[in-house]
C-alpha positions in Angstrom: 0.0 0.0 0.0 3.2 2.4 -0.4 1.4 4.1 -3.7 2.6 7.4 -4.4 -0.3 9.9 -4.7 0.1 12.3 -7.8 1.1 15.8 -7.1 -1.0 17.6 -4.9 -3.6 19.8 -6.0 -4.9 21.6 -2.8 -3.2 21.2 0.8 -5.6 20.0 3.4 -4.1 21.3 7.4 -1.9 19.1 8.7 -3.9 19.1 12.1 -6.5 20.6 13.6 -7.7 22.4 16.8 -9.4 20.2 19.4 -13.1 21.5 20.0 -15.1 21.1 22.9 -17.7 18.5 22.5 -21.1 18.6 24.0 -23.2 15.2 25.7 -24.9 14.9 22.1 -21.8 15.5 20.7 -20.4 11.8 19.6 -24.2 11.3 17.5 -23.6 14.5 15.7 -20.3 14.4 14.6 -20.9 11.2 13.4 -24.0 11.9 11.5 -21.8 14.7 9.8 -19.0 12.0 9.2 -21.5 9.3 7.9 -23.0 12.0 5.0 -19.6 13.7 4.2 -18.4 10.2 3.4 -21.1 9.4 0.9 -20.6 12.4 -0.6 -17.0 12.5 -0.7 -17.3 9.4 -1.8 -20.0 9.7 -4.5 -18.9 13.9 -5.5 -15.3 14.2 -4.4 -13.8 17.0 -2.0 -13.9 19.6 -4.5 -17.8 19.1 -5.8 -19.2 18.1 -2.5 -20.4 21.7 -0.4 -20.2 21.8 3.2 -24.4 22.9 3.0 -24.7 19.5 1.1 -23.3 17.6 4.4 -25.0 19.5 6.8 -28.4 18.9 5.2 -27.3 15.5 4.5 -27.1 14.9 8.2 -30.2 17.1 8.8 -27.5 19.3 11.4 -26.8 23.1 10.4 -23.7 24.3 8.8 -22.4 25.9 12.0 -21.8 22.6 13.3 -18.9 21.6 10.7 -17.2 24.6 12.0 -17.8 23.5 15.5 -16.9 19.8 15.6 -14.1 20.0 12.2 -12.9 23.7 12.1 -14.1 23.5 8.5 -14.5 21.2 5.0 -10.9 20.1 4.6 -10.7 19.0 8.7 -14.2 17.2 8.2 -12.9 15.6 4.9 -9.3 14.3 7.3 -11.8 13.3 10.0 -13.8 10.7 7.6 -10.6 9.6 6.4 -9.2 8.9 10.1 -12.6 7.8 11.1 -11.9 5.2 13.8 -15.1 3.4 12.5 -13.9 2.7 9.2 -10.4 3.3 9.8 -9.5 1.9 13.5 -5.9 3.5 14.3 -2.8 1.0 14.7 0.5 2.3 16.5 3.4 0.8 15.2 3.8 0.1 19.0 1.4 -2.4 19.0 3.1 -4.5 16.5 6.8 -4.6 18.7 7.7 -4.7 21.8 9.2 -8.1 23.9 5.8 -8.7 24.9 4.5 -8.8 21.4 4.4 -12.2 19.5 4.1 -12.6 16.2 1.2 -13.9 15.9 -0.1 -11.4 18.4 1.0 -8.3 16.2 -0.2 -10.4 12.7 -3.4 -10.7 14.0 -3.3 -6.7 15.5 -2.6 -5.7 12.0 -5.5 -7.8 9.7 -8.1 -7.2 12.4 -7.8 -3.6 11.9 -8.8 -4.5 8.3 -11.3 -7.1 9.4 -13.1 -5.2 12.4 -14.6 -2.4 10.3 -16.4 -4.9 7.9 -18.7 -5.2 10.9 -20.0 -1.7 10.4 -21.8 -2.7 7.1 -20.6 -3.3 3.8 -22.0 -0.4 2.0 -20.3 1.8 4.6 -16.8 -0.1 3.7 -17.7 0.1 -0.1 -18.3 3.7 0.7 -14.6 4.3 1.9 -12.5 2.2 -0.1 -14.0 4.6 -3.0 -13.4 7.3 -1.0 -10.0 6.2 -1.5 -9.7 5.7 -5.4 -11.6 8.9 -5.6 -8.4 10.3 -3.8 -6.1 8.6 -5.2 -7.6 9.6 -8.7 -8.4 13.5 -7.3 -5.8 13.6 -4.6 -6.1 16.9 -2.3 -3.0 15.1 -0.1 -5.2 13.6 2.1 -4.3 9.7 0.9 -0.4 11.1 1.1 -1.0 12.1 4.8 -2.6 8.6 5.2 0.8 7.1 3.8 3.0 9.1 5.8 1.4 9.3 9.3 -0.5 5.9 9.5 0.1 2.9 6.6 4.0 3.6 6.3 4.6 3.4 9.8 2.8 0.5 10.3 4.4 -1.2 7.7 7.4 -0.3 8.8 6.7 -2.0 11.9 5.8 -4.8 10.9 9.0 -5.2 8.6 11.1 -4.5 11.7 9.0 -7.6 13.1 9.7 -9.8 10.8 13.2 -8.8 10.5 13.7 -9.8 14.5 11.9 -13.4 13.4 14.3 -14.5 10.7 17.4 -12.5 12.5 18.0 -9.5 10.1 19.2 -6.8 11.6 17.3 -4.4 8.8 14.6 -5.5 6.4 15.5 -6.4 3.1 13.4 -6.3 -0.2 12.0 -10.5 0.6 11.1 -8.9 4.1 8.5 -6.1 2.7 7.4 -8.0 -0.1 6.8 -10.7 3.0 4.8 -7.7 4.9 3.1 -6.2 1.8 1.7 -9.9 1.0 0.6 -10.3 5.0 -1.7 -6.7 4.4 -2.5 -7.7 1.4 -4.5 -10.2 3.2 -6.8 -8.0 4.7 -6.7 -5.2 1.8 -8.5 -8.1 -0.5 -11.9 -8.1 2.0 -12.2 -4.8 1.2 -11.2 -4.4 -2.5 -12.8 -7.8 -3.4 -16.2 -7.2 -1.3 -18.3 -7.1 -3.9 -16.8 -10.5 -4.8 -17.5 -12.5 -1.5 -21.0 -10.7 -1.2 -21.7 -12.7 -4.6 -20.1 -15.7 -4.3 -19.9 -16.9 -0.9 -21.8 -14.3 1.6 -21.7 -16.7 4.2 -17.8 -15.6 4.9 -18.3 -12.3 5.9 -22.3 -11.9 6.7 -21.8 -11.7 10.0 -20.0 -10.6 13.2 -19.0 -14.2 13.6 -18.3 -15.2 10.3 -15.6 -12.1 10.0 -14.0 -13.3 13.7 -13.8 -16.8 11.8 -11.6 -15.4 8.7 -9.7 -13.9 10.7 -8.7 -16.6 12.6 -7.7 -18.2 9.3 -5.8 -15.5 7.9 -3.6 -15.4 10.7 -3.0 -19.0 10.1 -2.4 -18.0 6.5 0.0 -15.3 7.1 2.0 -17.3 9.7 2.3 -19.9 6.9 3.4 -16.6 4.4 6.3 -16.3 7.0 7.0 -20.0 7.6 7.8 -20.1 3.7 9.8 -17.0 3.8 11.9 -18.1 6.8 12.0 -21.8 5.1 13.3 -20.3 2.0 15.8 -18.3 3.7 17.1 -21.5 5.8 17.2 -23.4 2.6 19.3 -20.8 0.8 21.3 -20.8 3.5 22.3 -24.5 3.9 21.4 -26.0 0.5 18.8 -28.3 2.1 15.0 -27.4 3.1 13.8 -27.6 6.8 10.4 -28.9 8.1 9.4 -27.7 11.5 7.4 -24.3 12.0 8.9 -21.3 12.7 6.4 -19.0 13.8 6.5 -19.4 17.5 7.6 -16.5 19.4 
């Protein structure tokens, strides 16, 4: 997912001023979130009006100012949406406490959990993100560089530890790219299980249940990798796992 965004026609603010929120406040900002991502999703940043969202989400302009400071902060907020886009520190995937399994699994349910929001909500995003890609206003590169990168990075520096390199080489990203990759295809391919086989992902439970296997799937991603590398190494293919911690 390290896809360069084409240069940047309009700079969205790098952060935004935290607001005071009132008791209603969580149902609000979310009804503003839920229409600015069908029509950012549907229009784009630079077609969709901030009078468009607030009537969307039958709330008054005022209160894009209030909760987002304005269009471009409530356009970031959709995109950062814990919802649709649950945040992963890098942390989470490291540390001495941290298996690997523990820090695979971290990473693909953070692609796995939002599919329990709806699938038209997760359709709704991922075109959100072509349409960025496509249109780019810098948002998706901000996405790269404060969130995916990172946690790639991590997870490269994870693997690394596992097969004792002291820095990742290109087998070790391809290795972590392949592991997201994973979870990307739920998203990219929805339309695909829906048709096919809805009974994988139809359900809280049914989505807990993939994910069980594509850990198992990944962990057999870096048993090959490791295999391969012990192989090279000694001319002669080993058998047992290697994924324990």
């Amino acid at each position: 997912m390290s896809l360069k965004s084409a240069p940047m026609s309009m700079h969205l603010p790098e952060t935004l001023s935290a607001k005071p929120k009132r008791s209603d406040g969580a149902q609000a900002r979310n009804r503003l979130l839920d229409a600015a991502l069908q029509l950012f999703a549907e229009q784009g940043f630079a077609k969709t009006s901030i009078r468009e969202i607030a009537l969307a989400a039958q709330a008054n302009v005022a209160s894009i100012s209030y909760y987002f400071g304005d269009k471009a902060g409530l356009y970031r907020a959709v995109f950062s949406d814990p919802r649709t886009n649950p945040p992963l520190p890098p942390e989470a995937l490291e540390g001495a406490e941290v298996s690997l399994e523990q820090a695979i699994r971290r990473l693909l349910a953070s692609f796995l959990e939002p599919l329990k929001q709806g699938h038209v909500r997760q359709q709704q995003y991922l075109k959100l993100c072509f349409r960025e890609m496509l249109e780019p206003t810098g948002a998706w590169q901000h996405e790269i560089d404060t969130d995916i990168a990172p946690t790639h990075l991590a997870l490269t520096r994870r693997l690394s530890l596992h097969v004792g390199l002291a820095e990742a080489d290109d087998d070790i990203h391809r290795l972590a790219f392949s592991i997201s990759g994973l979870g990307v295809m739920l998203h990219v391919g929805n339309d695909l299980y829906t048709q096919i086989r809805p009974s994988l992902v139809n359900t809280p439970q049914t989505i807990d249940v993939y994910l069980d296997r594509l850990v198992s799937y990944a962990l057999a991603l870096v048993d090959a990798e490791a295999l391969r590398r012990r192989a090279q190494a000694t001319d002669f293919p080993a058998s047992a796992p290697l994924h324990a911690p």
